[in-house]
C-alpha positions as CSV (number, residue, x, y, z in Angstrom):
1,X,27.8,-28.4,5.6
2,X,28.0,-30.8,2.3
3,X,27.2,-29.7,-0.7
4,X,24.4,-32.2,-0.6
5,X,22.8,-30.4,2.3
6,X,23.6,-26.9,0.6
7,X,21.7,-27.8,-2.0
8,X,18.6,-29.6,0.4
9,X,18.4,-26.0,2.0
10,X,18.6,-24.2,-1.2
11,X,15.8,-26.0,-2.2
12,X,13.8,-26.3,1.0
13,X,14.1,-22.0,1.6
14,X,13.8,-21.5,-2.2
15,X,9.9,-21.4,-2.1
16,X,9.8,-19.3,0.9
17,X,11.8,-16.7,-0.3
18,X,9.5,-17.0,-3.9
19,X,6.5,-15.7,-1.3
20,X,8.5,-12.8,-0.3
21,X,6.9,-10.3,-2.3
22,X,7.2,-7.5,0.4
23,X,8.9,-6.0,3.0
24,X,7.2,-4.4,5.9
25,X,9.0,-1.9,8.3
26,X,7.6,0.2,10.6
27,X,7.7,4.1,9.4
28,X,10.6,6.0,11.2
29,X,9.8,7.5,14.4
30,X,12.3,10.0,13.9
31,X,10.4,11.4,10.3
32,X,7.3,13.2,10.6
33,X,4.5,12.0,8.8
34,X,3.5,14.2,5.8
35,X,0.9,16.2,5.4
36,X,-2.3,15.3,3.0
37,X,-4.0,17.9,0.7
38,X,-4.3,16.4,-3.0
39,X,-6.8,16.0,-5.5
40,X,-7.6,12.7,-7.4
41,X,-8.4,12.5,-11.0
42,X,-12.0,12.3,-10.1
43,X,-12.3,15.7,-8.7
44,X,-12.2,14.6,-5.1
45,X,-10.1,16.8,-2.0
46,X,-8.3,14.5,0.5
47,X,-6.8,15.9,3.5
48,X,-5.1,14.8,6.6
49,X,-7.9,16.5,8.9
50,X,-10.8,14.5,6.9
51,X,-9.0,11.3,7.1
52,X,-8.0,11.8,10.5
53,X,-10.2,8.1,12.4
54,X,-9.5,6.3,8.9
55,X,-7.0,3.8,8.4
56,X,-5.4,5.0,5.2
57,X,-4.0,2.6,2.8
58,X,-1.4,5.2,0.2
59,X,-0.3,3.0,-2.3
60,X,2.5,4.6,-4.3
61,X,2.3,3.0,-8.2
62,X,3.1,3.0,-12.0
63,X,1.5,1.7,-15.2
64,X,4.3,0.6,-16.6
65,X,5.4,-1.4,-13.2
66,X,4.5,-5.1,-13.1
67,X,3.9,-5.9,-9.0
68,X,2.1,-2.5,-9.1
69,X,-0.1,-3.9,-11.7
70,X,-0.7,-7.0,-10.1
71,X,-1.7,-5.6,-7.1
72,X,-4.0,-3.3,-8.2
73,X,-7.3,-6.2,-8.3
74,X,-6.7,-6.7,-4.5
75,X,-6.4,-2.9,-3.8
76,X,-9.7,-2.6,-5.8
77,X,-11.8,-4.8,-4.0
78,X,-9.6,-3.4,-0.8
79,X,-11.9,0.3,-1.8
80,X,-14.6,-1.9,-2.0
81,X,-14.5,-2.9,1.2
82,X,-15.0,-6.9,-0.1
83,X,-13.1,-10.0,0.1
84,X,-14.1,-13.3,-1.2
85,X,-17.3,-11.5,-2.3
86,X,-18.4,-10.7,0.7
87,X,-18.4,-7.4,3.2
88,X,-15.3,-6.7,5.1
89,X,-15.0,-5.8,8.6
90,X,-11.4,-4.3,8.6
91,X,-12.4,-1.6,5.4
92,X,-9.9,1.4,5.2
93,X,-9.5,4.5,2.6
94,X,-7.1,3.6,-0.3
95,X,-5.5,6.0,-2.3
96,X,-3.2,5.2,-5.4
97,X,-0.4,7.9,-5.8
98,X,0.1,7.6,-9.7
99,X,4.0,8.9,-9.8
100,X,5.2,10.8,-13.2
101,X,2.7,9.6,-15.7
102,X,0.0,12.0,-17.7
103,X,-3.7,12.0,-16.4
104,X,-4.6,10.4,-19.8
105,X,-2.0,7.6,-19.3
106,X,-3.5,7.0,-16.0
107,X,-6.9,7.3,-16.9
108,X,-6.7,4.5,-19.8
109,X,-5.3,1.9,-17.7
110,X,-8.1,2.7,-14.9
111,X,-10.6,2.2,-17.5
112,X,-9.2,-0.8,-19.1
113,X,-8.8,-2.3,-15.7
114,X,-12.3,-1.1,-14.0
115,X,-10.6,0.7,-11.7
116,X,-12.5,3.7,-9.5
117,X,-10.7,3.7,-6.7
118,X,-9.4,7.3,-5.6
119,X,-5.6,8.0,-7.6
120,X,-3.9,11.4,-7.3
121,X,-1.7,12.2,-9.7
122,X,2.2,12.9,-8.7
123,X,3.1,14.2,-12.3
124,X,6.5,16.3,-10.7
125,X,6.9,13.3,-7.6
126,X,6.4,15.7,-5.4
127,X,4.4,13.2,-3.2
128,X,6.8,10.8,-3.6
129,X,9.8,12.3,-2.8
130,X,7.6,13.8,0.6
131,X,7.0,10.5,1.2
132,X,9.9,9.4,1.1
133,X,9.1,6.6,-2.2
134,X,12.1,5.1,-4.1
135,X,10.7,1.7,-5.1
136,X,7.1,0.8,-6.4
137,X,4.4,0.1,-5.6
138,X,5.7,1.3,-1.9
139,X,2.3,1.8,0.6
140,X,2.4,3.5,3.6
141,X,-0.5,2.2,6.6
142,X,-1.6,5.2,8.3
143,X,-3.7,5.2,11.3
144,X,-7.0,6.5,12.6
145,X,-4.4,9.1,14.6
146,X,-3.2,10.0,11.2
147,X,0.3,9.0,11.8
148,X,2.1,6.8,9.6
149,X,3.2,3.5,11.0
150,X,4.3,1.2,8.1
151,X,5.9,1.5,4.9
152,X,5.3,-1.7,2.6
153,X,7.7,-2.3,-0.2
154,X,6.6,-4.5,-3.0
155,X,3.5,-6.4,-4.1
156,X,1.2,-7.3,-1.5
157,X,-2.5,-9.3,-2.0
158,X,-4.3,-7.2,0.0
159,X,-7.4,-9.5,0.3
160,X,-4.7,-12.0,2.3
161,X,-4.8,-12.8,5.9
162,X,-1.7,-11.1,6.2
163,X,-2.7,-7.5,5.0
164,X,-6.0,-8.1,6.8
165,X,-4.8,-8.6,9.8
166,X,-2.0,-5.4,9.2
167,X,-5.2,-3.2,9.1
168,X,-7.2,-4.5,11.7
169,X,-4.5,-4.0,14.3
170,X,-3.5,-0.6,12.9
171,X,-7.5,-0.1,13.8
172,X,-6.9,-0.9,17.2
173,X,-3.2,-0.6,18.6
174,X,-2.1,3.0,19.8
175,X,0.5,4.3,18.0
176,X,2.8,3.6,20.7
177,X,2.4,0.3,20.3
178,X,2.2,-0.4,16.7
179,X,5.4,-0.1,15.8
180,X,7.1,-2.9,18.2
181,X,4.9,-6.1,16.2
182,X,6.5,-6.1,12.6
């Protein structure tokens, strides 16, 4: 390949690779998905049992994290259950995991951003590390069956066609199937 043509390809793929916020995989079959039993900052109990026929969207976050910041409108309107204003078919339980920040910390930045979706707070990263979370904002799908079957790394709009259509088919695949379509 000539430089010219390196340089046609670097510029060609470079735009892609700028829309590569993410990086789906599909949860490992060989780790056992976690247990629920937390508290939000608004008082509410969430457990594996009452989410069990939800599809669970367990976003894993930071204030001081840029993409988690960014992401936070679309989850928003995601708890809504709108898009574009209107109702939305595919609506699923989101949870924000706050990891290592004070419950006054947290609660300012809800505020300032008109936030009320549900966030527990992970002030020891207990969740986190059960979870296993290194990067944020990580978010793991879960299933109506409870089980989890993706783990999303980085930024994600999740009022996009692509996260859409993520949820509707977690609504309707069996788990065995789920985690052979990336």
């Amino acid at each position: 390949m000539t430089l010219g043509r390196a340089w046609v390809s670097v510029v060609l793929c470079a735009p892609l690779l700028a829309h590569a916020q993410f990086d789906k995989t599909p949860w490992p079959r060989s780790q056992a998905t976690p247990k629920m039993d937390m508290v939000d900052v608004q008082g509410q109990r969430w457990t594996s049992a009452d989410l069990k026929g939800r599809v669970v969207v367990l976003n894993f976050w930071a204030t001081w994290c840029g993409p988690c910041k960014e992401e936070m409108p679309s989850l928003q309107a995601l708890h809504k259950g709108r898009v574009d204003g209107q109702s939305d078919a595919t609506h699923a339980v989101v949870i924000g995991i706050n990891v290592k920040e004070t419950a006054s910390t947290v609660r300012r930045f809800m505020s300032a951003q008109h936030l009320d979706l549900p966030v527990v707070l992970d002030a020891q990263g207990d969740l986190t590390r059960q979870w296993g979370v290194r990067i944020y904002p990580t978010t793991v799908l879960i299933g109506p069956d409870g089980q989890a079957r993706w783990r999303v790394v980085g930024e994600v709009d999740w009022n996009g066609p692509i996260s859409r259509a993520w949820l509707h088919d977690l609504r309707v695949q069996p788990v065995s199937q789920a985690v052979r379509h990336p």
